[in-house]
C-alpha positions as CSV (number, residue, x, y, z in Angstrom):
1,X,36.0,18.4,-6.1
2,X,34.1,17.4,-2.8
3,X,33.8,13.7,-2.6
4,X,31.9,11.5,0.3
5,X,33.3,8.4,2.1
6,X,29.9,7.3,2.9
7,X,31.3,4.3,5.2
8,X,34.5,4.6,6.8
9,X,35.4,3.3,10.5
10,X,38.3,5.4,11.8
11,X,37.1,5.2,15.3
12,X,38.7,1.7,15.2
13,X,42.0,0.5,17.0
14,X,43.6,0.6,13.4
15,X,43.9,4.5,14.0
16,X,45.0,5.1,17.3
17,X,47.9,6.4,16.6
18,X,46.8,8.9,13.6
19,X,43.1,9.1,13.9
20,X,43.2,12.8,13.7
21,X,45.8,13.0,10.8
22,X,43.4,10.7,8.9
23,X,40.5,12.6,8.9
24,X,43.1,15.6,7.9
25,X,44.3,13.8,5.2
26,X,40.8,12.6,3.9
27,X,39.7,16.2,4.0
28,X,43.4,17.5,1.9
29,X,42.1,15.0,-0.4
30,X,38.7,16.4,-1.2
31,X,36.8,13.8,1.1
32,X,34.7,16.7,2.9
33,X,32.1,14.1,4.6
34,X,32.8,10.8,6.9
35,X,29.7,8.9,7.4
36,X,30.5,6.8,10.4
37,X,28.8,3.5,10.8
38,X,28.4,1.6,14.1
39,X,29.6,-2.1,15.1
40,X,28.0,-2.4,19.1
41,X,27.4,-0.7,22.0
42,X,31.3,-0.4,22.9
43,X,32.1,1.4,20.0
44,X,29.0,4.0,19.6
45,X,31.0,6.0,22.3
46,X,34.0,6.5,19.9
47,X,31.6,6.6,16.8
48,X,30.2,9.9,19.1
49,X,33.0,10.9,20.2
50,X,35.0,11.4,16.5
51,X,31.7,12.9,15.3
52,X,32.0,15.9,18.2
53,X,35.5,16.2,17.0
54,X,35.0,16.8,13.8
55,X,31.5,17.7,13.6
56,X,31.3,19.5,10.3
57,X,33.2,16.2,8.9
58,X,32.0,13.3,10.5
59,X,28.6,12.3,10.9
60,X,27.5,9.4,13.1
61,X,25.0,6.1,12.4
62,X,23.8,3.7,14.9
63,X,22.7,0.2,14.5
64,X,24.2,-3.6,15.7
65,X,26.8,-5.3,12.8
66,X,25.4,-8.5,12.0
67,X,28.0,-10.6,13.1
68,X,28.2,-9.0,16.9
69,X,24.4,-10.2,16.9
70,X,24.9,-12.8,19.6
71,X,23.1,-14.5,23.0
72,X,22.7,-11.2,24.0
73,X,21.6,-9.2,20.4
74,X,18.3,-8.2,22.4
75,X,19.9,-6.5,25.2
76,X,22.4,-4.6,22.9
77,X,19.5,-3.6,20.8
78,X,17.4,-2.2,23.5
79,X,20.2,-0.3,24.4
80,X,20.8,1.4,20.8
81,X,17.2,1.9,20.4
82,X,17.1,4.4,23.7
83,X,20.3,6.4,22.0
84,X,18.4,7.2,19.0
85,X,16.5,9.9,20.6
86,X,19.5,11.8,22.3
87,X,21.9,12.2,19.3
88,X,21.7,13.5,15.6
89,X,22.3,10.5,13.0
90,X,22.2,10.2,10.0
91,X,21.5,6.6,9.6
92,X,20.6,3.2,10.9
93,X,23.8,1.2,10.5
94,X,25.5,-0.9,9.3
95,X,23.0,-3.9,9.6
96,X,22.4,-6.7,7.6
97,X,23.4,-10.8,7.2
98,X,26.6,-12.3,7.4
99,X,26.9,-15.9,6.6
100,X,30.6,-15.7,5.8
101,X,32.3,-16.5,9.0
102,X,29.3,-18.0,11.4
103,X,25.7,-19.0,10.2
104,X,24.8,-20.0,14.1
105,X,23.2,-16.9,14.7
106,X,21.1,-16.6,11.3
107,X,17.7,-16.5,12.4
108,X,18.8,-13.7,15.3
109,X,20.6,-11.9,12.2
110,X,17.3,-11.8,10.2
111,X,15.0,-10.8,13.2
112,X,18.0,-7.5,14.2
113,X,17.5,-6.7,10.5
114,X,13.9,-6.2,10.4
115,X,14.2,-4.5,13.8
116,X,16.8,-2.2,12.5
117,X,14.0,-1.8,9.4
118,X,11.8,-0.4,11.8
119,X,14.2,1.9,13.4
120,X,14.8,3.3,9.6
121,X,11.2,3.8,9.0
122,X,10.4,5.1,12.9
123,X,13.0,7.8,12.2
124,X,13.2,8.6,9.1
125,X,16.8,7.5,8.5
126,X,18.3,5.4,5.9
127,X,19.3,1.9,6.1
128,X,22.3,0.8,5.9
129,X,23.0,-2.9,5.1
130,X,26.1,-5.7,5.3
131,X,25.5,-7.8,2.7
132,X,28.1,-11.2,2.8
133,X,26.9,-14.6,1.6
134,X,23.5,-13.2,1.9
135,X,21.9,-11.3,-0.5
136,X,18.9,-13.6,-1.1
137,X,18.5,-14.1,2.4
138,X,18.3,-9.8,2.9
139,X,16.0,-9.3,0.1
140,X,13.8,-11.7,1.7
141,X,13.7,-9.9,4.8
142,X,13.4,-6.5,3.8
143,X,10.6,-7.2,1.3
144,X,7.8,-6.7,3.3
145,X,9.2,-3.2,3.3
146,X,9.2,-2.3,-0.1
147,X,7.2,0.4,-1.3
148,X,6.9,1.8,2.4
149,X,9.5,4.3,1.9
150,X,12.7,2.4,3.2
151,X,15.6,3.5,1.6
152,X,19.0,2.5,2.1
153,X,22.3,1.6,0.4
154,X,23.6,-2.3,0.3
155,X,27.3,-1.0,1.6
156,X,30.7,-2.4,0.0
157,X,28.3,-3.9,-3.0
158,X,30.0,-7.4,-4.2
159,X,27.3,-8.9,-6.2
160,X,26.8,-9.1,-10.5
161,X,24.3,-6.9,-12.0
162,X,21.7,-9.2,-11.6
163,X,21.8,-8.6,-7.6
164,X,22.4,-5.0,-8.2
165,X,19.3,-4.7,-10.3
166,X,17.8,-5.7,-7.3
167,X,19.0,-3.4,-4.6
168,X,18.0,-0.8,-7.2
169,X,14.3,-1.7,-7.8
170,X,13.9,-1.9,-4.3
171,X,15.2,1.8,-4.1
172,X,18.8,1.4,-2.4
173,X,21.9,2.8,-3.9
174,X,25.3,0.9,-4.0
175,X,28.1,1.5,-2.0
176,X,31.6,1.1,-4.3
177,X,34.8,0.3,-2.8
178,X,38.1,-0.7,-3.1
179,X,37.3,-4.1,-4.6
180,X,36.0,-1.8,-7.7
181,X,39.6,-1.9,-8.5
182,X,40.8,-5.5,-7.8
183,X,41.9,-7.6,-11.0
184,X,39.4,-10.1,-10.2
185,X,35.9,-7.9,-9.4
186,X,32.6,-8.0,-10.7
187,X,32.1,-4.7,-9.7
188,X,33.6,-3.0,-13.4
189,X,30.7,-4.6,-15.1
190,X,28.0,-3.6,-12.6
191,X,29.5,0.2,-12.6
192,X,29.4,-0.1,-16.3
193,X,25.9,-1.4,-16.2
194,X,24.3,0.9,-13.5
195,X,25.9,4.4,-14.2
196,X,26.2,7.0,-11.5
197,X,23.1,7.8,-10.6
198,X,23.0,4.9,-7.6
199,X,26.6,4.5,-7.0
200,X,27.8,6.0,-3.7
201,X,31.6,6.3,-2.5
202,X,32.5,4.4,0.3
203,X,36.1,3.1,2.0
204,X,35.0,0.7,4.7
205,X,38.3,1.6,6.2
206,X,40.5,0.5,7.1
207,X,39.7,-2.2,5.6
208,X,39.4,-3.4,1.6
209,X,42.5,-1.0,0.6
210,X,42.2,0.2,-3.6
211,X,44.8,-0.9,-5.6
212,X,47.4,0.4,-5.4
213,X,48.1,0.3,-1.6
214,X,46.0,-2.9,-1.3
215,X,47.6,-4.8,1.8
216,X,47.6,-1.9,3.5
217,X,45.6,0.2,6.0
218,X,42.7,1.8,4.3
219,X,41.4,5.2,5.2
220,X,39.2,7.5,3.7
221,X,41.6,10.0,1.9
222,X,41.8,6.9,-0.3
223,X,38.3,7.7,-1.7
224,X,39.5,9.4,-5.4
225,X,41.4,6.3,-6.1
226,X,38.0,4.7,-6.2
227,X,36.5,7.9,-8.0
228,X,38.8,7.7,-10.7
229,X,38.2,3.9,-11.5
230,X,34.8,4.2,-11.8
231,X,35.4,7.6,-14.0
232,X,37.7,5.3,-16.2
233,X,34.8,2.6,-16.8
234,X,32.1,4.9,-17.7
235,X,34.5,6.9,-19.7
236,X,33.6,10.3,-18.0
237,X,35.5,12.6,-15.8
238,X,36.5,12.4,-12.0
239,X,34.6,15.8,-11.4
240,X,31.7,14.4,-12.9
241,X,32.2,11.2,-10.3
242,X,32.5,13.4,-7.3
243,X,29.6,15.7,-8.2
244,X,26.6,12.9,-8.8
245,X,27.7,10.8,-5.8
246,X,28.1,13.8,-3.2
247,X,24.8,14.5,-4.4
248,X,23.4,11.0,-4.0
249,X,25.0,10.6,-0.9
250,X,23.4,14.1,0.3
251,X,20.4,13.2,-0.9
252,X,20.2,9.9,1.5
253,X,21.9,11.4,4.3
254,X,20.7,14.6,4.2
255,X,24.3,16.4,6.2
């Protein structure tokens, strides 16, 4: 089985002292392929830097996370915008709208997102998107794209099916994590509702640890514990889990 962690941040301080061992582990455990999202300019360095490590493994995105979009969101993105052309990645992110912890930047968040759309469509990369307290609000945005040939995956999905019929109309897969196996998610009837054919693996590690090491560290070796719930709600096989969502995840990426 070759699974896909198709968002996982082990360049962060969370795995200084074992960043190598990690991406060990995650490959022991099947988890061949790291797609590594971006935050800011500070952390593109490391984002490169793991990627030349482990270059067969880890494969690098680019983009500003919504809630580092500040005063000085232009400058930053300027600055990403002139990296595109000297590296290989494999996707604009992550992006998006967070109105969880601050909604003083929300215009500035909407008007990086459709920047960050252009990007996509520029390059011929994927999209990317942070989604929190703001689904309607993306959709919104990102609608004067559709049918252009943006396409995308709404990362760490946490809407009902009604939302995720949405993302996939417009053409974007959905990123399942941990939460897919918290007591409390919405994600077993979405799974249940969408099948496999849009679902791609993620870990946003190291955060949003699966059951059972939840209140832990995540990290990406943790991706068939996600693999195997989803198997167990559409009542099919872990090898069957790991084959369609390498190949969806392949099939956006293209590593």
């Amino acid at each position: 089985m070759i699974f896909v962690d198709t968002h996982t941040h082990l360049y962060l301080d969370a795995f200084n002292e074992d960043r190598t061992d990690a991406v060990n582990r995650a490959i022991e455990a099947g988890v061949n392929y790291l797609l590594l999202p971006n935050i800011d300019i500070d952390s593109l360095p490391l984002v490169l830097e793991l990627s030349a490590q482990f270059p067969q493994n880890c494969f690098p995105m680019i983009a500003l996370h919504p809630t580092d979009v500040k005063e000085n969101y232009k400058v930053q993105l300027d600055f990403l915008e002139n990296e595109i052309p000297k590296h290989k990645f494999y996707g604009i992110g992550e992006t998006g709208i967070d109105l969880y912890w601050d909604k003083t930047f929300f215009k500035q968040q909407c008007e990086s997102l459709e920047i960050h759309c252009e990007w996509a469509l520029k390059n011929s990369l994927p999209l990317v998107i942070h989604s929190r307290e703001s689904h309607k609000e993306i959709m919104d945005v990102i609608a004067i794209y559709k049918g252009k040939g943006l396409t995308g995956v709404f990362h760490c999905f946490s809407g009902d099916y009604a939302q995720a019929k949405e993302v996939l109309d417009f053409g974007f897969y959905l990123g399942i994590g941990g939460p897919v196996t918290y007591k409390k998610s919405t994600l077993p009837e979405v799974v249940a509702n969408v099948g496999m054919n849009y679902l791609l693996l993620e870990t946003d590690a190291p955060f949003l640890t699966p059951t059972p090491h939840r209140g832990k560290r995540n990290e990406s070796s943790y991706v068939p514990l996600i693999a195997s719930k989803i198997a167990e709600l559409l009542n099919t096989t872990v090898d069957a889990v790991a084959l369609i969502t390498t190949q969806n995840a392949q099939n956006l990426f293209k590593f």
